[in-house]
ZAMI-541736 format. One record per residue (C-alpha): residue in three letters; y, x, z. Coordinates in nm, 3 decimals. Example, Ala and Ser with C-alpha at 12.3 -4.5 7.8 and 13.67 -1.06 7.14 Angstrom:
BEGIN
+---------+---------+---------+---------+
| residuo |   north |    east |      up |
+---------+---------+---------+---------+
|     ala |  -0.450 |   1.230 |   0.780 |
|     ser |  -0.106 |   1.367 |   0.714 |
+---------+---------+---------+---------+
***
This chain:
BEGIN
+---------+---------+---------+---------+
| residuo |   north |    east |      up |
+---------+---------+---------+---------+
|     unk |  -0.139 |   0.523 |   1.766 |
|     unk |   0.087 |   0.818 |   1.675 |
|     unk |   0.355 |   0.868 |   1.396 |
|     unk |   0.351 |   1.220 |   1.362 |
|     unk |   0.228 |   1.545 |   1.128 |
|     unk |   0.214 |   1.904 |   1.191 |
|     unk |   0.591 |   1.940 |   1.130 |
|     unk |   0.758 |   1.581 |   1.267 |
|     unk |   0.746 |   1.318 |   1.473 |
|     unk |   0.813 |   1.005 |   1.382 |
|     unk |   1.014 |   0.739 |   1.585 |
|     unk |   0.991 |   0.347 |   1.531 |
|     unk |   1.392 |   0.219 |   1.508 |
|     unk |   1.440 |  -0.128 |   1.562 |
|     unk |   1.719 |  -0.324 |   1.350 |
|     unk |   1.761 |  -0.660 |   1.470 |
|     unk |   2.109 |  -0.703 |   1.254 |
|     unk |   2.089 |  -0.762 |   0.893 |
|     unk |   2.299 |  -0.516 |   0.722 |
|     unk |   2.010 |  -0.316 |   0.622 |
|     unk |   2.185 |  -0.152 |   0.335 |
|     unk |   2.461 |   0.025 |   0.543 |
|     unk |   2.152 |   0.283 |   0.584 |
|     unk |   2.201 |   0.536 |   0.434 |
|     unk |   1.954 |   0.861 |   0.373 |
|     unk |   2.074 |   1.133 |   0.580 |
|     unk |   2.342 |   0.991 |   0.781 |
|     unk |   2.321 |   0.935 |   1.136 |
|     unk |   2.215 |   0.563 |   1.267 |
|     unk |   2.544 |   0.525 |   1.489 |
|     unk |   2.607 |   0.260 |   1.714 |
|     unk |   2.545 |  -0.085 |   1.616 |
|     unk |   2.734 |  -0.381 |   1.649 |
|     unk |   2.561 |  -0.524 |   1.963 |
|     unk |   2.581 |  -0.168 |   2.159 |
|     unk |   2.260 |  -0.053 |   2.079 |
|     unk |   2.232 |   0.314 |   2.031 |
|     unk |   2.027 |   0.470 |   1.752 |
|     unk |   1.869 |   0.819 |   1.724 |
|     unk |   2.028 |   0.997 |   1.463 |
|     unk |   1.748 |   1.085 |   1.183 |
|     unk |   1.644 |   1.075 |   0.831 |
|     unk |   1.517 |   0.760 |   0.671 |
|     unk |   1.121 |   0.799 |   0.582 |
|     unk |   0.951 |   0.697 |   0.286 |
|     unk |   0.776 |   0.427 |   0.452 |
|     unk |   0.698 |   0.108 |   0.634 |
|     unk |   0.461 |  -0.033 |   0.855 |
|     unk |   0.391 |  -0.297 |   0.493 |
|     unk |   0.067 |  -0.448 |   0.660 |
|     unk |   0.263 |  -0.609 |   0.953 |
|     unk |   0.534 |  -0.677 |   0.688 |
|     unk |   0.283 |  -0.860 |   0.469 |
|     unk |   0.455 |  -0.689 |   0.192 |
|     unk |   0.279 |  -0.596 |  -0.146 |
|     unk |   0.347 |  -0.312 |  -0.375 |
|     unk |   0.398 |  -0.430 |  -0.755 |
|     unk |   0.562 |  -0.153 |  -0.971 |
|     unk |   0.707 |  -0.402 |  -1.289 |
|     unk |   0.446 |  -0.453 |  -1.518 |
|     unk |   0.238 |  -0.143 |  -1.467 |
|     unk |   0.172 |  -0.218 |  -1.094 |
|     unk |  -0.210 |  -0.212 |  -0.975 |
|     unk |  -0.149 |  -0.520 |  -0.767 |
|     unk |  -0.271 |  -0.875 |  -0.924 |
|     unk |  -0.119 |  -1.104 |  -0.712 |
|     unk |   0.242 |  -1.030 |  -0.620 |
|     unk |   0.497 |  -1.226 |  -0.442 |
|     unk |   0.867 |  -1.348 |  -0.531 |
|     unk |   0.938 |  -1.324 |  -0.168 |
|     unk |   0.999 |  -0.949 |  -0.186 |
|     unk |   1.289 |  -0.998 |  -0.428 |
|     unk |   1.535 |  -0.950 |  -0.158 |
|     unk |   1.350 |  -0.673 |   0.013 |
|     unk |   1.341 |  -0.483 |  -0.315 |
|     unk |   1.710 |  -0.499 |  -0.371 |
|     unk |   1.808 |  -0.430 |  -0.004 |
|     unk |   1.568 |  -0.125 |  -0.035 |
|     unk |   1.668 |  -0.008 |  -0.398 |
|     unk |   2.035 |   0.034 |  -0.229 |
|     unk |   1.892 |   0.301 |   0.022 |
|     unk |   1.799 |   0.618 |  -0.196 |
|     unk |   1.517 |   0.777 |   0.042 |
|     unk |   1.300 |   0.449 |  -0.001 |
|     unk |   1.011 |   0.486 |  -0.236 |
|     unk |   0.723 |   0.193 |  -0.353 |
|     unk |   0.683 |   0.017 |  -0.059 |
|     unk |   0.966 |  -0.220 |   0.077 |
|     unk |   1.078 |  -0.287 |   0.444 |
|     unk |   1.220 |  -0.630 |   0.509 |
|     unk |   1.591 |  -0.680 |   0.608 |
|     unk |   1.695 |  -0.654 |   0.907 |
|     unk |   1.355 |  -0.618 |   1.109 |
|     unk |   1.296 |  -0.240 |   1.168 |
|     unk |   1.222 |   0.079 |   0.992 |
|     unk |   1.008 |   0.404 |   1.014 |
|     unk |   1.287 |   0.737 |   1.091 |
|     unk |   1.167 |   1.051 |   1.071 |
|     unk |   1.342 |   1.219 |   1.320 |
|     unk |   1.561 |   1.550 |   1.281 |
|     unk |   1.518 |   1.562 |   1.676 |
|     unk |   1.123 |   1.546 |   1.802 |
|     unk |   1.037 |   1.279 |   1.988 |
|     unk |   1.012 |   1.480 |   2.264 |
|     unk |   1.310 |   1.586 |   2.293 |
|     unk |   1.443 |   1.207 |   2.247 |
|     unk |   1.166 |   1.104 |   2.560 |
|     unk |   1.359 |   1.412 |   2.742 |
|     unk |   1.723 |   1.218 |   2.637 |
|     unk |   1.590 |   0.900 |   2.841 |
|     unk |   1.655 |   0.814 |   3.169 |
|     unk |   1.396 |   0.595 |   3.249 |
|     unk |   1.167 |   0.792 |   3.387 |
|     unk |   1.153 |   0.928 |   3.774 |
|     unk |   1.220 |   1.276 |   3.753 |
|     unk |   0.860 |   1.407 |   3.904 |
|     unk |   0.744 |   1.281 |   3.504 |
|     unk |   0.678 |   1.601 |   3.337 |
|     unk |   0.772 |   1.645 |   2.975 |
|     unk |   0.487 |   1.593 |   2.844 |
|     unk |   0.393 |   1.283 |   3.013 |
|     unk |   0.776 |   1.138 |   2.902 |
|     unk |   0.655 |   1.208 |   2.525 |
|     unk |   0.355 |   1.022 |   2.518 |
|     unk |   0.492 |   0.692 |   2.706 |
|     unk |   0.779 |   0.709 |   2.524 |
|     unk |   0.585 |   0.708 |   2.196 |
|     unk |   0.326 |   0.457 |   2.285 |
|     unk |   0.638 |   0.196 |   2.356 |
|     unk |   0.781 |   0.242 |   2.050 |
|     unk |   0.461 |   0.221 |   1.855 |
|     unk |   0.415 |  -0.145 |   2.055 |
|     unk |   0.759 |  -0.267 |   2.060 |
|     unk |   0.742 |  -0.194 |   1.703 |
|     unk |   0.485 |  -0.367 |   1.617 |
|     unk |   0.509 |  -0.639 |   1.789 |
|     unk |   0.892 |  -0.720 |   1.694 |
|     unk |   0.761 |  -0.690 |   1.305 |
|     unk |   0.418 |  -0.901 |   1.378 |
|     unk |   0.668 |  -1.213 |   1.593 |
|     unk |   0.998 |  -1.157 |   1.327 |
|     unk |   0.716 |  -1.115 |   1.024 |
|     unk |   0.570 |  -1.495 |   1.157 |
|     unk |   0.959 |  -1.599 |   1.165 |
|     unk |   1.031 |  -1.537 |   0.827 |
|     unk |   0.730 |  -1.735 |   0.637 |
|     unk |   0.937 |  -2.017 |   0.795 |
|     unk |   1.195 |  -1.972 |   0.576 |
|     unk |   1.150 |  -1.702 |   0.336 |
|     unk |   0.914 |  -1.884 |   0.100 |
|     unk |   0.908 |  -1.855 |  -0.283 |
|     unk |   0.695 |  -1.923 |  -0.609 |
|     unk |   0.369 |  -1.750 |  -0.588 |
|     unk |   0.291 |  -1.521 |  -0.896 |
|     unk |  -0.060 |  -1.368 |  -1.071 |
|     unk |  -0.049 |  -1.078 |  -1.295 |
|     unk |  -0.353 |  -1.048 |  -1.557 |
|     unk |  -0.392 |  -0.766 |  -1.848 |
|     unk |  -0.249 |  -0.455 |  -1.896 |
|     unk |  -0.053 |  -0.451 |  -2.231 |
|     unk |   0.259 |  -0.315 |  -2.288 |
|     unk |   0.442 |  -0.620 |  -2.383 |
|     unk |   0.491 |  -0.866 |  -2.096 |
|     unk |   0.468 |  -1.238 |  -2.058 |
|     unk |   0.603 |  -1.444 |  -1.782 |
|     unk |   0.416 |  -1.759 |  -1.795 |
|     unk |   0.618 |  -2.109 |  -1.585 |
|     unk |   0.440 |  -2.424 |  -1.532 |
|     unk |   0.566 |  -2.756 |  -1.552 |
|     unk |   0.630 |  -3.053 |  -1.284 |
|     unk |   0.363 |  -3.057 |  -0.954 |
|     unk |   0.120 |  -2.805 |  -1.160 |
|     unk |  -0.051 |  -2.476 |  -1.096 |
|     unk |  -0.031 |  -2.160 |  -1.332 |
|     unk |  -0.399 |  -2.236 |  -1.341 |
|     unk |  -0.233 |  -2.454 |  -1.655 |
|     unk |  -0.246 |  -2.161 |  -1.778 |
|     unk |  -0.564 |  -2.026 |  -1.769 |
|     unk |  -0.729 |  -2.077 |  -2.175 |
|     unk |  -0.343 |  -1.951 |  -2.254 |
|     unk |  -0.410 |  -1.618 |  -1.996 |
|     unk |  -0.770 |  -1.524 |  -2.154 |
|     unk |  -0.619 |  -1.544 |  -2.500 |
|     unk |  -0.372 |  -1.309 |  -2.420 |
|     unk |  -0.461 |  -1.064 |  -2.122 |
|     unk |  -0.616 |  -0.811 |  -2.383 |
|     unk |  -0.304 |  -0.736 |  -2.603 |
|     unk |  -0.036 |  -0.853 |  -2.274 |
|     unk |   0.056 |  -0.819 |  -1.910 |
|     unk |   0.072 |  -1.136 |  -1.785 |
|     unk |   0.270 |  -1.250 |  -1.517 |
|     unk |   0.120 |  -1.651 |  -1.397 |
|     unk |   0.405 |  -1.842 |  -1.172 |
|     unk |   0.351 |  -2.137 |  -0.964 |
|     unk |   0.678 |  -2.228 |  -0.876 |
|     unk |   0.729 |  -2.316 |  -0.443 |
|     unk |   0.651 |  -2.665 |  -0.317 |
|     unk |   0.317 |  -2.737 |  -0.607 |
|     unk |   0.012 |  -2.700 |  -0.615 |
|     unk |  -0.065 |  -2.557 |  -0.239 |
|     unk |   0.212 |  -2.307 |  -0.268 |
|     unk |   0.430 |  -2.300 |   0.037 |
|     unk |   0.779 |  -2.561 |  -0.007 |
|     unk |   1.111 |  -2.460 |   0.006 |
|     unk |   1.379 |  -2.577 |   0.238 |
|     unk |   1.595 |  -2.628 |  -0.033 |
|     unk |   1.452 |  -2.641 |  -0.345 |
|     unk |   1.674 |  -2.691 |  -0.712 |
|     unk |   1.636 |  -2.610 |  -1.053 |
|     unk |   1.980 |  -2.335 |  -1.051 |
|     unk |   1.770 |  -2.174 |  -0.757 |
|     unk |   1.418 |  -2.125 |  -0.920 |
|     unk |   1.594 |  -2.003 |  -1.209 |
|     unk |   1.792 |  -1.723 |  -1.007 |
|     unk |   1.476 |  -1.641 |  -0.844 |
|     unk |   1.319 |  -1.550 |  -1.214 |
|     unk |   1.569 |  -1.393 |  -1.336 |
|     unk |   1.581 |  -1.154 |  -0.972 |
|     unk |   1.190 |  -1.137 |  -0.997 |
|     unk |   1.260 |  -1.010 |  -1.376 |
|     unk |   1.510 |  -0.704 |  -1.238 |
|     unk |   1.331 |  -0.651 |  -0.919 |
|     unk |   0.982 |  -0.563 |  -1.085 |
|     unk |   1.199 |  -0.409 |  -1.358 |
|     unk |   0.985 |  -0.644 |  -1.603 |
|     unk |   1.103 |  -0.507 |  -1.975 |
|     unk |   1.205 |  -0.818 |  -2.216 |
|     unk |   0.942 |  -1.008 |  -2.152 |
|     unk |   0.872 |  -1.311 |  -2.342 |
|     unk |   0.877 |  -1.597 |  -2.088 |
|     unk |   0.641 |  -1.921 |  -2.167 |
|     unk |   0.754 |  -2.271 |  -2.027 |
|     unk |   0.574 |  -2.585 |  -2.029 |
|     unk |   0.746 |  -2.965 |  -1.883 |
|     unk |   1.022 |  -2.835 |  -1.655 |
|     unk |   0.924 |  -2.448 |  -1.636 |
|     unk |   1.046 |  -2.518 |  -2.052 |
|     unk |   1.372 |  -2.612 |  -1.934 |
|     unk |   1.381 |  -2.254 |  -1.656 |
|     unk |   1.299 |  -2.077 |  -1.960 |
|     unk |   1.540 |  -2.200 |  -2.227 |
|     unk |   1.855 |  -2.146 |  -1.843 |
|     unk |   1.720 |  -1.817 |  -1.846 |
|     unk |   1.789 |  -1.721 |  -2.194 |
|     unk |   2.128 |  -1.902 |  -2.244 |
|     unk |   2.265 |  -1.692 |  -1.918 |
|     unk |   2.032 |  -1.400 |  -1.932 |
|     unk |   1.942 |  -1.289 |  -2.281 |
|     unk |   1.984 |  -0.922 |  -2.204 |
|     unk |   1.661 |  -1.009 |  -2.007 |
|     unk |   1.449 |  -1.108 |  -2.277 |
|     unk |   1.269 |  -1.078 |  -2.604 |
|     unk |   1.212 |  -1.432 |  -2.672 |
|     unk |   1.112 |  -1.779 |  -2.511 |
|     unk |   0.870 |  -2.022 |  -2.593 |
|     unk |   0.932 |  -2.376 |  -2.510 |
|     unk |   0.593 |  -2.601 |  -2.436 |
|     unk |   0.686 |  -3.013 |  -2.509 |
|     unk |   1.036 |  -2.958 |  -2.297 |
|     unk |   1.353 |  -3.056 |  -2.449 |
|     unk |   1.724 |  -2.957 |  -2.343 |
|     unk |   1.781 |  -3.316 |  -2.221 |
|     unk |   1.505 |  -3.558 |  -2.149 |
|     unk |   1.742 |  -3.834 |  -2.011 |
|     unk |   1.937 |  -3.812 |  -2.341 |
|     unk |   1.676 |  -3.980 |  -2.529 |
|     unk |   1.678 |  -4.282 |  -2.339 |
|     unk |   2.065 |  -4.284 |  -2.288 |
|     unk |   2.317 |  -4.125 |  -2.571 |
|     unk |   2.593 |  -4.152 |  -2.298 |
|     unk |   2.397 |  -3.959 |  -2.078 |
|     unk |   2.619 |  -3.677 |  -1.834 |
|     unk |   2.486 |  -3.451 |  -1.592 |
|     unk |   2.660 |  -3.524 |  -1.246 |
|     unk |   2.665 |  -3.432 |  -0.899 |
|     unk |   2.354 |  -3.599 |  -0.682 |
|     unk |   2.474 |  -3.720 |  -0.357 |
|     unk |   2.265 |  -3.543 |  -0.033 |
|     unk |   2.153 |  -3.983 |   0.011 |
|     unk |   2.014 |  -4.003 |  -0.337 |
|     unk |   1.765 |  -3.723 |  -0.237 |
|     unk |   1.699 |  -3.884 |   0.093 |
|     unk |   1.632 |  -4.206 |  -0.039 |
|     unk |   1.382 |  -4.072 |  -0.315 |
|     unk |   1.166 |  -3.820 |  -0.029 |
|     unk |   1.119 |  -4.159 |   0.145 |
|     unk |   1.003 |  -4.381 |  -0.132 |
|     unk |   0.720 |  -4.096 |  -0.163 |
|     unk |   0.693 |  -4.025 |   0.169 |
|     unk |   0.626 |  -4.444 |   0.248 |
|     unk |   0.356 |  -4.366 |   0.030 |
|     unk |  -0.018 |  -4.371 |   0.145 |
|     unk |  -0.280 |  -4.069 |   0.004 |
|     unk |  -0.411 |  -4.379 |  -0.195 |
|     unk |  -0.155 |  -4.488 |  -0.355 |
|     unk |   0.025 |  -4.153 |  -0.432 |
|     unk |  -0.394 |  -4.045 |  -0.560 |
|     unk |  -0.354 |  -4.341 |  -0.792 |
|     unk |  -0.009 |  -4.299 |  -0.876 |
|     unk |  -0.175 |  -3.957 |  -1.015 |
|     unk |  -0.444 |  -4.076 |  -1.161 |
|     unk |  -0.193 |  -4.299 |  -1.433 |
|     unk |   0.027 |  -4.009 |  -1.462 |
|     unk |  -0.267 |  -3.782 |  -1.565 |
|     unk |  -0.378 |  -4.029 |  -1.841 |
|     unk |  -0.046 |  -4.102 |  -1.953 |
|     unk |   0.019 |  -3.718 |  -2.013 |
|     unk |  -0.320 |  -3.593 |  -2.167 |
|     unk |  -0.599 |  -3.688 |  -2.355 |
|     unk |  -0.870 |  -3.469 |  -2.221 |
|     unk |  -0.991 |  -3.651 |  -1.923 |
|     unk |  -1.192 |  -3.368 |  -1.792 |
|     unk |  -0.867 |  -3.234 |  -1.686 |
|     unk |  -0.781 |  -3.541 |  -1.462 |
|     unk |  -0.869 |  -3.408 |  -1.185 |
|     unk |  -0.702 |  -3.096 |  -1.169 |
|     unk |  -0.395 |  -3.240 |  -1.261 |
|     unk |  -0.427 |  -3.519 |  -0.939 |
|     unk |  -0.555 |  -3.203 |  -0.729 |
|     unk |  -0.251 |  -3.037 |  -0.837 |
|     unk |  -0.007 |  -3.365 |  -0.729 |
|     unk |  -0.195 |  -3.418 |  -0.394 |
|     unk |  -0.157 |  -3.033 |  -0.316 |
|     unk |   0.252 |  -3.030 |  -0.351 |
|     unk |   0.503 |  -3.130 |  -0.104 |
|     unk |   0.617 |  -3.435 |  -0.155 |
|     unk |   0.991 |  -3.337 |  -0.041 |
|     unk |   1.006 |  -3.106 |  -0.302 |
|     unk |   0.840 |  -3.361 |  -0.546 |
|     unk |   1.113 |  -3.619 |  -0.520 |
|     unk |   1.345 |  -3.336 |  -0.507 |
|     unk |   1.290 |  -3.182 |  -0.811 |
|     unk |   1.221 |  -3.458 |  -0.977 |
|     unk |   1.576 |  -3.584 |  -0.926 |
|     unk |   1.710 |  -3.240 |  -0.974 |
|     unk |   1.558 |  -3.190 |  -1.301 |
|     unk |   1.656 |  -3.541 |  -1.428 |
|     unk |   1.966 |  -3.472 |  -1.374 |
|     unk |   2.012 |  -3.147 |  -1.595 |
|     unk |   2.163 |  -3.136 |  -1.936 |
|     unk |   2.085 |  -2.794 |  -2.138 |
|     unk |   2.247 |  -2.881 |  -2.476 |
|     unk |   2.566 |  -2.675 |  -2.428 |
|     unk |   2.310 |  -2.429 |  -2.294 |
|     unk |   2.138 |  -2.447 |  -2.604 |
|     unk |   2.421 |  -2.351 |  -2.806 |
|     unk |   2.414 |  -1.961 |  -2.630 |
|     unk |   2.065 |  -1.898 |  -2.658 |
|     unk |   2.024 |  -1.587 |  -2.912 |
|     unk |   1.699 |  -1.465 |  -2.877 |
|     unk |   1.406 |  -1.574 |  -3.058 |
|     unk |   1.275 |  -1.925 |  -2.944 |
|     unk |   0.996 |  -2.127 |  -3.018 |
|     unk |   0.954 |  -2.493 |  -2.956 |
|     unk |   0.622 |  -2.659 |  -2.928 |
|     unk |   0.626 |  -3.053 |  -2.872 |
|     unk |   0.400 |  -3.331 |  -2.829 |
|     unk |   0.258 |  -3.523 |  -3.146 |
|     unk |   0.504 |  -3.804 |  -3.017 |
|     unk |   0.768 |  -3.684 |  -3.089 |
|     unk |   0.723 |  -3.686 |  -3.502 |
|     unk |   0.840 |  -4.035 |  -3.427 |
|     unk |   1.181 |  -3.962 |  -3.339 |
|     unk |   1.206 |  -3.642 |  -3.484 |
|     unk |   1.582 |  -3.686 |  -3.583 |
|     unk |   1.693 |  -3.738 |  -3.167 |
|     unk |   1.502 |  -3.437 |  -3.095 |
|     unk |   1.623 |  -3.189 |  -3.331 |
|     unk |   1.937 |  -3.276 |  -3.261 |
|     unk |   1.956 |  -3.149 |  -2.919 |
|     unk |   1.880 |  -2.811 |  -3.048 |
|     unk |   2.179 |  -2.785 |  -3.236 |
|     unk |   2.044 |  -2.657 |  -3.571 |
|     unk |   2.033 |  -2.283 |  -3.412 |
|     unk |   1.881 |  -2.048 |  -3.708 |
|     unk |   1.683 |  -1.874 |  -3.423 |
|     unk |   1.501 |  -2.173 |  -3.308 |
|     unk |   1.163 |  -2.302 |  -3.449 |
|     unk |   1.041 |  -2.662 |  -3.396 |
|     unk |   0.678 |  -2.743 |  -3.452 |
|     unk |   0.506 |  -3.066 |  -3.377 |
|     unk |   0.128 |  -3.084 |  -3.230 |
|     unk |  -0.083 |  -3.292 |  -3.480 |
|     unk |  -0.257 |  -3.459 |  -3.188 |
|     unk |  -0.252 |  -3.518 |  -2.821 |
|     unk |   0.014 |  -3.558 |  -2.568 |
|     unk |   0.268 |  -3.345 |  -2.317 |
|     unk |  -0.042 |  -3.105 |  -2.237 |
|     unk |  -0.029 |  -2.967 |  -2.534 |
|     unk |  -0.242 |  -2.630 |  -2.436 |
|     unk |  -0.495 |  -2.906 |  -2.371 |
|     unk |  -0.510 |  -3.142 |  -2.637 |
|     unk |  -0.396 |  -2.939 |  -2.947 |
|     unk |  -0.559 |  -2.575 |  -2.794 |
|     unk |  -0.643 |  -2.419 |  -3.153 |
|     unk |  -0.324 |  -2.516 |  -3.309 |
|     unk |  -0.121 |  -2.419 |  -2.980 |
|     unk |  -0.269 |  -2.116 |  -2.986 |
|     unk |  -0.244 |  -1.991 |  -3.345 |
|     unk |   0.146 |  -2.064 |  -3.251 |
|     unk |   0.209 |  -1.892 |  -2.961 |
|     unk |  -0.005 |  -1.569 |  -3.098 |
|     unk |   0.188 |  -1.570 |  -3.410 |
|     unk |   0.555 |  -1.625 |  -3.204 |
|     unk |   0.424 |  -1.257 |  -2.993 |
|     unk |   0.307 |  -1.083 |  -3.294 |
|     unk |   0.653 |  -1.158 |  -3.486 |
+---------+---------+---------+---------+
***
């Protein structure tokens, strides 16, 4: 295997620091930190991105349909280094240099080699190690880094010019999503999240609601998404209505699917957000962790019937609960219990829509109140069902959300 053209070689450097950003496009690679010496070169325009497992999105007119939040970082560290183009390298693991000096002249530099080597000979070990030291590093450091580098998984469906970022709720799959997806992919680009920890998608070490909703609003900037109109059902409602209290430049609107600014408040008027200690956490992992797959399948099974009416969906909402992690369950749900988004409420200025649950007609009065009266916010109420509303009230949902987008 052989990095070169008819005018350059190409030599493999390795960067095992992570200040990939102090690269810069035609400066020399000086002397690192740990003593390591770099040949001085130009950057090149790619990177080895199959050994990377990296993925090429380009915002919302990208030909890839299944992208991954995990190249946030990658795309900002790479956006900072001028001579990188589409595809991303990952900090601090190695790059591709195009060399100002051949590479044989660099195998002639090296002093490795018993002097009875002829040139020629020097040239092709010399790039044969680098091509396998290479590859190997990114192959062992790319295996490192799924350890601790996961992130919400993300689908993107259609092709219109006007994008939608669509957030599940608690323990589900965007496949929530899917009636809401075929309605729209014709006129809209749509971008389907299942946030990290549900639904199969690979857990977080440290999961909380501040951090998915930093993540969004990176993914937003990093795929260079233009004001989308972000969709959240359950707790993806409650990302969506953070986002666009701290982030309206970001956005064109938000729709709000049976979520309300503060849950808790209902129950308790005194209710205040606080500070959850590191054993309150603990304590609630092992409560669901004690659990067997029985009861926790059960435990499903009443939560699906308490939340929808369509039993045909059932199962996919227990095959959604039995696929998360349950760490992340108990964390999250304790995290999100514990947020308060009234004062955020109060900031929102974009357009927002707010779809609830045929329930709450009842105590209509509670409700509204936590939305503050805001001239830009629209409550509706489903005429039937429960908190699956894109289930139980589809028609009515539907003619609502199409209506919000064409607005």
């Amino acid at each position: 295997m052989q990095f070169s053209d008819k005018e350059e070689n190409y030599r493999l450097i390795l960067i095992f620091g992570p200040p990939l950003r102090t690269i810069n496009r035609g400066k020399d690679l000086a002397e690192w930190k740990n003593g390591a010496t770099f040949v001085p070169g130009k950057l090149a325009e790619w990177s080895i991105a199959a050994v990377l497992k990296t993925v090429e999105p380009q915002g919302s007119g990208g030909s890839n349909p299944s992208l991954s939040a995990t190249g946030v970082k990658r795309r900002r560290l790479a956006r900072s280094m001028p001579g990188f183009a589409s595809r991303r390298v990952k900090p601090g693991l190695f790059v591709l240099s195009r060399a100002a000096v051949v590479a044989e002249k660099t195998a002639l530099r090296c002093n490795i080699f018993p002097l009875a080597v002829s040139k020629g000979k020097k040239f092709q070990v010399m790039n044969k190690l680098i091509c396998h030291v290479g590859l190997l590093c990114g192959v062992l450091l790319g295996m490192l880094d799924a350890t601790f580098a996961q992130s919400f998984a993300v689908q993107r469906v259609g092709c219109g010019k006007q994008a939608v970022i669509l957030i599940p709720g608690f323990a589900c799959s965007g496949e929530v999503w899917r009636q809401t997806v075929d309605a729209l992919r014709e006129n809209y680009t749509c971008y389907v999240l299942t946030m990290p920890g549900f639904a199969g998608v690979a857990a977080e070490t440290n999961p909380s609601f501040d951090g998915w909703t930093r993540q969004i609003v990176d993914f937003i900037r990093d795929e260079r998404i233009e004001k989308p109109v972000l969709i959240g059902h359950s707790m993806g409602g409650g990302l969506v209505m953070n986002i666009a209290a701290n982030h309206a430049e970001l956005v064109k609107g938000i729709v709000v699917v049976d979520a309300l600014p503060c849950l808790a408040a209902l129950y308790d008027p005194d209710f205040r957000a606080r500070e959850i200690p590191d054993e309150e956490f603990a304590q609630a992992e092992a409560r669901l962790l004690r659990m067997s797959d029985e009861q926790f399948r059960r435990q499903a099974r009443i939560s699906a019937a308490a939340l929808t009416t369509d039993s045909l969906r059932y199962d996919d909402l227990i095959g959604w609960s039995l696929a998360s992690d349950r760490r992340t369950w108990a964390r999250m749900y304790c995290d999100y219990s514990n947020v308060d988004l009234r004062p955020a409420v109060r900031r929102i200025s974009v357009p927002m829509l707010v779809l609830l649950e045929y329930p709450f007609r009842k105590i209509a009065p509670a409700v509204e109140q936590q939305f503050a009266g805001r001239p830009n916010i629209r409550l509706e109420y489903a005429n039937r069902g429960l908190h699956f509303i894109m289930f139980d009230d589809r028609e009515w949902y539907m003619r609502q959300i199409t209506d919000f987008l064409n607005d």
